[in-house]
C-alpha positions in Angstrom: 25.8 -4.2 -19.5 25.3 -1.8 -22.1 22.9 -3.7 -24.2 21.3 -4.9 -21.4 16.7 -5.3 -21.1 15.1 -4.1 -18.0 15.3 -7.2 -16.8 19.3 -7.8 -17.3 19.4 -5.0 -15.0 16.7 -6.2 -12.3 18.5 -9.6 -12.5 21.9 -7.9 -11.6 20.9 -5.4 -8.7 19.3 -8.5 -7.1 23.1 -9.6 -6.8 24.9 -6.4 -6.3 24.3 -6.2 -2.1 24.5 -10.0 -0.3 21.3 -8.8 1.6 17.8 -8.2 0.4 17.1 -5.9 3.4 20.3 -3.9 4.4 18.5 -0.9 6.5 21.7 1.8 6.3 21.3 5.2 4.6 25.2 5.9 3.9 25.5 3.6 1.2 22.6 5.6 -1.0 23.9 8.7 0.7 27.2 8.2 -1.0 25.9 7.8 -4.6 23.4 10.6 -4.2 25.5 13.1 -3.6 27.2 12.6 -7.1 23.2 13.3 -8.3 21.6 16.4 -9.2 18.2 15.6 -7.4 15.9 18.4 -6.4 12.4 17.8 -4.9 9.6 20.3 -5.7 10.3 22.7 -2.7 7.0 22.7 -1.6 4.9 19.8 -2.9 7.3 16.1 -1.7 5.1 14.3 0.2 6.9 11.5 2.2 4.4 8.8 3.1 5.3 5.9 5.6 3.5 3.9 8.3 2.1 0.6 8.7 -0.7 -0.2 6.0 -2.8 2.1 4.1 0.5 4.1 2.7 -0.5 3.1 -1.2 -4.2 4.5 -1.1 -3.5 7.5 0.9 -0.8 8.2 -2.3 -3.0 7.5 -4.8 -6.0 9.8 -3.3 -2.9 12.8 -3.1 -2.0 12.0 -6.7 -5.8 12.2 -7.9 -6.7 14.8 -6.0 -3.5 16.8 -7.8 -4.1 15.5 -11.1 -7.3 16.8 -11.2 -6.1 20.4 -10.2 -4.1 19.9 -13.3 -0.7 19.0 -11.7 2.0 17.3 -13.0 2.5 14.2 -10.4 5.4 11.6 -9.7 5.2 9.1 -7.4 7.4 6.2 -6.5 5.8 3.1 -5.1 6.7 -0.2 -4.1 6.5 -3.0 -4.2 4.8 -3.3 -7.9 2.3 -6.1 -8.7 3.2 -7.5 -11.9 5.4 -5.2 -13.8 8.4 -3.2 -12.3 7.7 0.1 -14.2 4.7 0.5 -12.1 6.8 2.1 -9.5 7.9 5.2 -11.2 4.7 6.9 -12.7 4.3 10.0 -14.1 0.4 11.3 -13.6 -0.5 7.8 -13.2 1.2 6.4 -15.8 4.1 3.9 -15.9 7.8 5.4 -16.8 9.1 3.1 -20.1 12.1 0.6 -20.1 14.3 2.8 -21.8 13.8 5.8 -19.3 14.9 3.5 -16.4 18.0 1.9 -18.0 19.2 5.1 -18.5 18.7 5.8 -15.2 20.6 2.7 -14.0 23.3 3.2 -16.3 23.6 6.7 -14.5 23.6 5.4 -11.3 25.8 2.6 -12.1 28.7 5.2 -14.0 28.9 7.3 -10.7 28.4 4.1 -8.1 32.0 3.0 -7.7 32.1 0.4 -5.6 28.9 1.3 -3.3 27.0 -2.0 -3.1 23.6 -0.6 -3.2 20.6 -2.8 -2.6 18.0 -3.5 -5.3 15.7 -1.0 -3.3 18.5 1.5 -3.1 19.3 1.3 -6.7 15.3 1.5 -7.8 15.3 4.4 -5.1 17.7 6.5 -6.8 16.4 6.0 -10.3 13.0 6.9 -9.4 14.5 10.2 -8.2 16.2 11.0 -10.9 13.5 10.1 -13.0 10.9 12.5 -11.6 13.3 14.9 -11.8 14.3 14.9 -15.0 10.4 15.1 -16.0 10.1 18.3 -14.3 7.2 16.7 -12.1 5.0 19.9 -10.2 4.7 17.4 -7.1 7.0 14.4 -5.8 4.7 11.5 -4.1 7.1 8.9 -2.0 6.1 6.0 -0.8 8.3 4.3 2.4 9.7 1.4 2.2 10.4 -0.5 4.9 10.4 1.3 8.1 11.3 5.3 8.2 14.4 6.1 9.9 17.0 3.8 7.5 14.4 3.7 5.0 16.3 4.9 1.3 13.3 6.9 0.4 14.4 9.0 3.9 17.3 10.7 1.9 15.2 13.6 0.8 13.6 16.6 2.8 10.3 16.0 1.9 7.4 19.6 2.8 5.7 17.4 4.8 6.0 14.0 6.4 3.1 11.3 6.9 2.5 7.9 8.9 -0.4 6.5 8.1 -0.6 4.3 11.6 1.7 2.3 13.3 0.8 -1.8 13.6 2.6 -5.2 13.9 4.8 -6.3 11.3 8.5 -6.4 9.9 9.4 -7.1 13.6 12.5 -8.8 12.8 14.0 -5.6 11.4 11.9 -2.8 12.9 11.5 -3.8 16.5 8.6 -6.3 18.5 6.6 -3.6 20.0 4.3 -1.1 18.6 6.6 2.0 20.4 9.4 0.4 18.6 8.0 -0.2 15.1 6.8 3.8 16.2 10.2 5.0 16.8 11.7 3.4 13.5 8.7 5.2 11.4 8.7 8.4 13.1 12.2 8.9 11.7 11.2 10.4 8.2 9.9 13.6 10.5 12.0 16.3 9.4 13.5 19.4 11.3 10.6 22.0 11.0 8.9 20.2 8.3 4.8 19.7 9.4 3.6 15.5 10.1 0.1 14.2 9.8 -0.4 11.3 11.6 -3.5 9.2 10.8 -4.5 7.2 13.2 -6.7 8.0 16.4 -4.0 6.2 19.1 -0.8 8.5 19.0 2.3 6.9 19.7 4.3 8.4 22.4 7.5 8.1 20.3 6.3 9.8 16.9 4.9 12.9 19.5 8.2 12.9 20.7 10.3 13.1 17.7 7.8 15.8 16.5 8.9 17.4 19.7 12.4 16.9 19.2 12.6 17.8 15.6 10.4 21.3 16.1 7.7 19.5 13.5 4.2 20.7 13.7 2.2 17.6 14.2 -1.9 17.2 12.9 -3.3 13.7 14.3 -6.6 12.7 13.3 -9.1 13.0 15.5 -7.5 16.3 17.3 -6.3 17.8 14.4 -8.5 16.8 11.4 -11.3 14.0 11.1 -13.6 12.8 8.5 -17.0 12.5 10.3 -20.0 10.0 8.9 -23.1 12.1 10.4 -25.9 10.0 11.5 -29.4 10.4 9.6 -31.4 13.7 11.0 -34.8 12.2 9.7 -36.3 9.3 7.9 -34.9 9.0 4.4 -32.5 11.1 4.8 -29.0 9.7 3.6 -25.8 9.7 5.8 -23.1 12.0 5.0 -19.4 12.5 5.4 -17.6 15.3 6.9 -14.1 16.1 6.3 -12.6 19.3 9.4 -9.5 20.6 8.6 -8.1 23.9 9.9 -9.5 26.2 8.6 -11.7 24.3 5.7 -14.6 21.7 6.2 -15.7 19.8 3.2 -19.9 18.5 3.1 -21.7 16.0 1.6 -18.9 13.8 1.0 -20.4 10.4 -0.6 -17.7 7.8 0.6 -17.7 4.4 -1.1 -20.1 1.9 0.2 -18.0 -0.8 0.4 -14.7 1.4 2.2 -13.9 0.4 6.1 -12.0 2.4 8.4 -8.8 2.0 7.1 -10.1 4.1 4.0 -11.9 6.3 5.5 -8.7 7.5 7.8 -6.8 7.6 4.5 -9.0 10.3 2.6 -8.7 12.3 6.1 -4.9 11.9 5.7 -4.8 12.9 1.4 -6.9 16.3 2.3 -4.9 17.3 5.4 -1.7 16.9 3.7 -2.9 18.8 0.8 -4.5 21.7 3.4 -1.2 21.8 5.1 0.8 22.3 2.2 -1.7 24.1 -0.3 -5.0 24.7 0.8 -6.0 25.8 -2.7 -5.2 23.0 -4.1 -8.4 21.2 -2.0 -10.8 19.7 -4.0 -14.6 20.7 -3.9 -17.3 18.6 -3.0 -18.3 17.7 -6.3 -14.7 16.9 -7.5 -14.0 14.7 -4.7 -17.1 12.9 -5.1 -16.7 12.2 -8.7 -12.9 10.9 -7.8 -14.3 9.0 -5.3 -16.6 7.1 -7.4 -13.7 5.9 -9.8 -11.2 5.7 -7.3 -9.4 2.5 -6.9 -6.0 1.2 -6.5 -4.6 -2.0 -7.9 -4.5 -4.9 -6.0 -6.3 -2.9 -2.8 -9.5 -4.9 -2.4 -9.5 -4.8 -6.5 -12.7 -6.9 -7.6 -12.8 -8.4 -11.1 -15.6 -10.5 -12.5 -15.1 -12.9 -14.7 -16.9 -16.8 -14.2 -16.6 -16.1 -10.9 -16.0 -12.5 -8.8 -12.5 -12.4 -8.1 -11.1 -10.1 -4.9 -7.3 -9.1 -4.7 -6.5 -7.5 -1.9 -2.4 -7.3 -0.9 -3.2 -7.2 3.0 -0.7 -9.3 4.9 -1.2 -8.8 8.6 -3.6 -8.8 11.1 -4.2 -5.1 11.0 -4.9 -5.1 7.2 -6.6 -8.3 7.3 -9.1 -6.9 10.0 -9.6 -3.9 7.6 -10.4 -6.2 5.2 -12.8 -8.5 6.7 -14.5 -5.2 7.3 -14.7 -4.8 3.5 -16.1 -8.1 3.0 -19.3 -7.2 5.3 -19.7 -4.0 4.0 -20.2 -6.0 0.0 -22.7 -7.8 1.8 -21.0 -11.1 1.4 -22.2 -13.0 4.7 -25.5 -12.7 3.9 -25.7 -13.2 0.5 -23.0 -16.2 0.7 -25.0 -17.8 3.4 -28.1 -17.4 2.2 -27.1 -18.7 -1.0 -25.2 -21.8 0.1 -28.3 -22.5 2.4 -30.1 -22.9 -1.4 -27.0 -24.8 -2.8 -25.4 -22.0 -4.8 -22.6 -19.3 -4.4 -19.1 -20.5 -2.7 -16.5 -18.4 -1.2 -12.9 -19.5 -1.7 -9.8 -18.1 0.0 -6.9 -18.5 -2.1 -3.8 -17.9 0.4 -0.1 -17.6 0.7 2.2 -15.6 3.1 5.5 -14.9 4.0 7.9 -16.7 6.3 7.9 -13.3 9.1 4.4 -12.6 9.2 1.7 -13.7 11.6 -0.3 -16.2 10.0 -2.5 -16.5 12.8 -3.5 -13.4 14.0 -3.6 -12.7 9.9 -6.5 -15.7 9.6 -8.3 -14.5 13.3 -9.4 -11.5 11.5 -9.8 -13.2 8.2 -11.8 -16.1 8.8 -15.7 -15.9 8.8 -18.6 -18.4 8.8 -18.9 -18.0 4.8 -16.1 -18.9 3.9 -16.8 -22.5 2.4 -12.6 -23.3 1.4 -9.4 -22.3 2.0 -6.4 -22.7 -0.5 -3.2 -22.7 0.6 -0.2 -22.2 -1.8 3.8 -20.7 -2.1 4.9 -18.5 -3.8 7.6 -18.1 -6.5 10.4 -16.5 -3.4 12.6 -18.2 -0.9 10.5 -16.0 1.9 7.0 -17.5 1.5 5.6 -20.3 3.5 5.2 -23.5 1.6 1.6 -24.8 1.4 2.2 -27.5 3.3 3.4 -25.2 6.7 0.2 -23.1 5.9 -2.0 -25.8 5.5 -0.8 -27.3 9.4 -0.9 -23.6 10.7 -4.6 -23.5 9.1 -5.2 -27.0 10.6 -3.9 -26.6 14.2 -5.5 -23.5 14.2 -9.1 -25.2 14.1 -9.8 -24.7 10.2 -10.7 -28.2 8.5 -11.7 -27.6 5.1 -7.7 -26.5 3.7 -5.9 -27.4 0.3 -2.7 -27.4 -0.3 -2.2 -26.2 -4.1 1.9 -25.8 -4.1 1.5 -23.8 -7.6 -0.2 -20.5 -7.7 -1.5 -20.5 -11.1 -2.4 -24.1 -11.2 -4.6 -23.1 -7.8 -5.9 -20.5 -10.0 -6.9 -22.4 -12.6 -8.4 -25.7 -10.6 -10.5 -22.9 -9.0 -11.7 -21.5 -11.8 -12.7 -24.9 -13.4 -14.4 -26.0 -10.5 -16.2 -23.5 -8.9 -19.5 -22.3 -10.4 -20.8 -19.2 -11.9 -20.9 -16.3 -9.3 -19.2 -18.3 -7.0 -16.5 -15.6 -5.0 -12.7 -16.0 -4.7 -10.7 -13.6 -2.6 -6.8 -13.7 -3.2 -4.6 -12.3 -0.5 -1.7 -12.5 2.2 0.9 -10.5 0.2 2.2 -8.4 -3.3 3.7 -11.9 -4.3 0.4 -13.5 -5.0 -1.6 -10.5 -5.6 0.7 -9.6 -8.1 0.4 -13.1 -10.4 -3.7 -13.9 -9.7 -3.7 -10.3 -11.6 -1.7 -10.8 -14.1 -3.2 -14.5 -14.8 -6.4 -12.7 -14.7 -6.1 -10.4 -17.1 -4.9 -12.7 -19.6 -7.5 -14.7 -19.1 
């Protein structure tokens, strides 16, 4: 153990608890009491919810950065290499700062048999800590309430919406799932929720828990404003309390799911420092070089490549939404009706999500084939359950490719110049189509 690489160590907290999930907080709570962590007082932004949780962090930590902030955030799970989960103004911590933050962790544990998540948790805290970081940016894990993330007492509290998925652990319904994320609210701490349909369970624990709550829509809202004359652009409103931002120039190819996530970043930053809001000319020069990995990230090589880690049907409708806004069903079909441009799906998912309702949002006329793989974890579907599920669902033109990189590369052999290839249905193949990618 003392000579151990990064990866020694990965390998070994993999082992340490019998389950990969173990929702229970007094097991971290134990070993971080033995810490000396301490949160910026007035800038740890806890960030759960359903889907959009990594883009609404990485508008926060831009918008911050460009005040000239010092930012952490903690994110998960990572795309190809585990450092990207601890970053310090955007940039990855190194190996050696996180073994010495397992050894830490591992010379006060005892015999608490911390999860990998737990473990990663705790040296991500004590990481941005000991780099003195101005502002703390926390990404949720699984759920809220039992969540590790939801040991410290954050200034404010976030959900970015509530939707199916992680039912096994977090509940079947949408109040459930509600219930389990509304427990990073904090005693007298303000929330921001983001969505426009309020669950009665997160306005209750608000209630409960004496937090001021700001939805959007009622609260806060980012308006596109309709053309007053001919010629005129649109433009994008932002109302907060007691700031509006103008002439906000959203990207073209965003959907709702964005949109609702810039409303949520400037919010949160209102409610906790309202000088620290960007003007309209530095958001709009973020927002033109915004992007987050692996969140519909498009890379052209032979052909255009999409990754996008969506992996349910309220991500997936999101987005389809994307696709249209790219123009793809026009251009693909009025290019295939002159024998050109193809558009491949390349997909794999795992064992508890809805595959189904996942491909109902997905699937559109110009979509010309469908891969179907597994990926490299006990938890994915094999090909071959995909390609039935694909089948019986009414979809005929379906591969099964068992190995991601050889679908990769069969894809990129056969198909043709500008052809398009969208990879998605979860981190786990997100994750290696980049990484194959960018060695290519």
């Amino acid at each position: 153990m003392k000579n151990w690489g990064l990866s020694e160590w990965l390998h070994w907290q993999e082992a340490l608890n019998p389950k990969e999930i173990d929702l229970d907080l007094q097991r971290i709570q134990i070993v971080a009491s033995r810490l000396e962590i301490l949160p910026p007082e007035n800038l740890t932004f806890l960030i759960g919810g359903t889907n959009g949780k990594g883009t609404t962090l990485a508008l926060i930590e831009d918008m911050l950065i460009q005040k000239g902030l010092r930012v952490g955030s903690y994110t998960s799970p990572h795309l190809v290499n585990y450092n990207e989960r601890i970053c310090v103004n955007k940039k990855p911590v190194d190996d050696l700062r996180l073994i010495e933050s397992f050894r830490l962790i591992e010379s006060l544990r005892e015999d608490v048999p911390l999860t990998y998540f737990e473990f990663g948790t705790l040296a991500a805290f004590i990481t941005l800590n000991d780099l003195n970081c101005d502002a703390w940016l926390i990404e949720v894990g699984l759920g809220g309430r039992l969540d590790a993330t939801n040991i410290i007492s954050p200034s404010i509290s976030i959900i970015t919406n509530i939707a199916l998925d992680h039912q096994e652990w977090l509940g079947t319904s949408l109040e459930e799932i509600a219930k389990e994320k509304a427990g990073i609210i904090s005693v007298k701490t303000p929330c921001i929720y983001g969505d426009f349909s309020l669950p009665e369970s997160i306005e209750q624990t608000a209630l409960e828990k004496q937090s001021d709550l700001h939805v959007l829509g009622r609260d806060y809202d980012l308006r596109h404003l309709k053309q007053q004359t001919i010629g005129e652009p649109e433009t994008t409103v932002w109302y907060g309390k007691d700031v509006v931002i103008n002439a906000i120039r959203v990207p073209s190819h965003w959907a709702e799911g964005e949109s609702c996530d810039l409303a949520i970043a400037l919010k949160a930053i209102e409610i906790v420092d309202s000088q620290l809001l960007p003007t309209t000319q530095e958001l709009n020069h973020l927002l033109k070089n915004f992007s987050v990995p692996g969140r519909f990230q498009i890379i052209e090589k032979k052909q255009t490549w999409i990754l996008d880690v969506a992996h349910n049907p309220h991500a997936a409708r999101n987005l389809s939404w994307r696709l249209h806004s790219l123009g793809f069903q026009e251009n693909n079909i009025n290019s295939l009706e002159n024998g050109h441009s193809k558009f491949t799906v390349i997909l794999s998912m795992m064992q508890d999500k809805d595959v189904i309702g996942f491909i109902k949002e997905i699937d559109q006329p110009f979509i010309t084939e469908w891969i179907v793989c597994e990926m490299d974890t006990p938890r994915s579907y094999s090909a071959e359950v995909l390609e039935k599920k694909l089948n019986d669902y009414g979809i005929a033109n379906v591969r099964a490719e068992p190995e991601l990189l050889e679908a990769f590369s069969n894809i990129k052999n056969r198909n043709k110049k500008n052809d398009r290839i969208l990879v998605t249905g979860s981190f786990e193949i997100v994750g290696p189509a980049k990484k194959w990618l960018d060695s290519e």
